[in-house]
C-alpha positions in Angstrom: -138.7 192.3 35.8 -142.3 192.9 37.4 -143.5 190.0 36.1 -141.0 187.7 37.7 -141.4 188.8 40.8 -143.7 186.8 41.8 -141.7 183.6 40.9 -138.7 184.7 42.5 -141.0 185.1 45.7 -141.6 181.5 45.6 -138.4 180.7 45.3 -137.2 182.4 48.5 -140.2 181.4 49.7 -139.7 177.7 48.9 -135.9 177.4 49.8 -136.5 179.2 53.5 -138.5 176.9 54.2 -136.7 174.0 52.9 -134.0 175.1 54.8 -136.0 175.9 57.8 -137.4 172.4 57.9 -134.0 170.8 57.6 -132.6 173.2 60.3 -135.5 172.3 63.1 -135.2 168.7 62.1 -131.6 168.7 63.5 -132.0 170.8 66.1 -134.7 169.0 67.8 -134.8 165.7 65.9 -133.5 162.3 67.7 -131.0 161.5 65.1 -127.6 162.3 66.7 -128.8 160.4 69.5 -128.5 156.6 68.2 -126.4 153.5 68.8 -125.4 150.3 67.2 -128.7 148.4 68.3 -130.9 151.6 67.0 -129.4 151.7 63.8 -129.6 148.2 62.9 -132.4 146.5 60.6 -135.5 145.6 62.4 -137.3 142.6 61.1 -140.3 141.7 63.3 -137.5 141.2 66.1 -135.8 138.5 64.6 -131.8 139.1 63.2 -131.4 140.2 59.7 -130.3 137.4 57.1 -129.5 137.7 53.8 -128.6 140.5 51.5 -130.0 143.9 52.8 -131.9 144.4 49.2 -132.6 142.2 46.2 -130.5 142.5 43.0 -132.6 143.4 40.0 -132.1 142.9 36.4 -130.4 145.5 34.4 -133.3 144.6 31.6 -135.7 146.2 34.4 -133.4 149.6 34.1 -133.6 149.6 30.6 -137.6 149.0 30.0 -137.7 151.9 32.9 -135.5 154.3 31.1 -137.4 153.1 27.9 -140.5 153.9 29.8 -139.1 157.4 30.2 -138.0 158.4 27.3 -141.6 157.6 25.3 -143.8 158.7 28.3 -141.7 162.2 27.7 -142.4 161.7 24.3 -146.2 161.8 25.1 -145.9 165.1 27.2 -144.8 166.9 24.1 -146.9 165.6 21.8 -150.2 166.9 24.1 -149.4 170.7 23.5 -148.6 170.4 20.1 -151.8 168.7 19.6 -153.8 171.6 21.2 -152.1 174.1 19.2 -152.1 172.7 15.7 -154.9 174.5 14.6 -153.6 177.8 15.2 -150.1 177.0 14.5 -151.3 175.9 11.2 -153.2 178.6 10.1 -149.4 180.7 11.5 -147.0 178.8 10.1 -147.8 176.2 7.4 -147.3 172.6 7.1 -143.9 173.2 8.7 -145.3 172.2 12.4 -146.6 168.8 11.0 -143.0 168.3 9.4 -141.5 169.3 12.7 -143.5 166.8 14.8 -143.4 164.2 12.4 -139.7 164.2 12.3 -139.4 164.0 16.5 -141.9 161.2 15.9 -139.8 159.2 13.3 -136.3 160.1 15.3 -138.3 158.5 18.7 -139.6 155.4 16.6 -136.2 154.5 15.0 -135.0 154.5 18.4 -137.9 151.9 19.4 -137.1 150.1 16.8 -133.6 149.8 17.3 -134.3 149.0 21.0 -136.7 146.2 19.8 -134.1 144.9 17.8 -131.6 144.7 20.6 -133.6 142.7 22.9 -134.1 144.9 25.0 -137.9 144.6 25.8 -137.1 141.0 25.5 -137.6 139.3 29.3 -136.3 135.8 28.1 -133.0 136.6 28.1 
């Protein structure tokens, strides 16, 4: 329990002030003091027109979320590679098998997502 003291330190340390920050913003902040002409838009002092932001594609959510998922990929793959001497010498071939079957899950899924169309822009 020694060794997580320190974490749990931070924690309290981290929320206190979190919450301390929040608390002080309210107390002396401007933002219960407002009206309808300082809450609306401001555009270089001209009246709003239009919608207030631009509809995107869902196709940009989907490349984004595609983005994710393979960066994440990536971040695993970097201690594994550091380790795979060691581990090697520890436990067999079985950490090449392991990686190579998160590797093959990940690419059937790019594969599949290729097939969809869903890095496709044209449509």
């Amino acid at each position: 329990m020694q060794q997580y003291l320190p974490i749990l330190i931070q924690v309290v340390v981290a929320v206190v002030f979190a919450a301390s920050a929040l608390l002080i913003s309210v107390l002396l902040g401007k933002s219960a003091r407002g009206g309808a002409t300082k809450d609306s838009a401001y555009e270089c002092g001209m009246i709003p027109q239009g919608e207030v932001q631009p509809r995107f594609s869902v196709k940009f959510y989907l490349v984004a979320m595609l983005f994710i998922l393979f960066d994440i990929e990536i971040v695993f793959m970097y201690p594994w590679a550091v380790v795979y001497r060691d581990f090697l010498v520890k436990h067999g071939a079985s950490i090449f098998w392991s990686m190579l079957s998160f590797a093959s899950v990940l690419t059937v899924g790019y594969v599949y997502a290729i097939l969809k169309g869903a890095l496709d822009w044209k449509k």
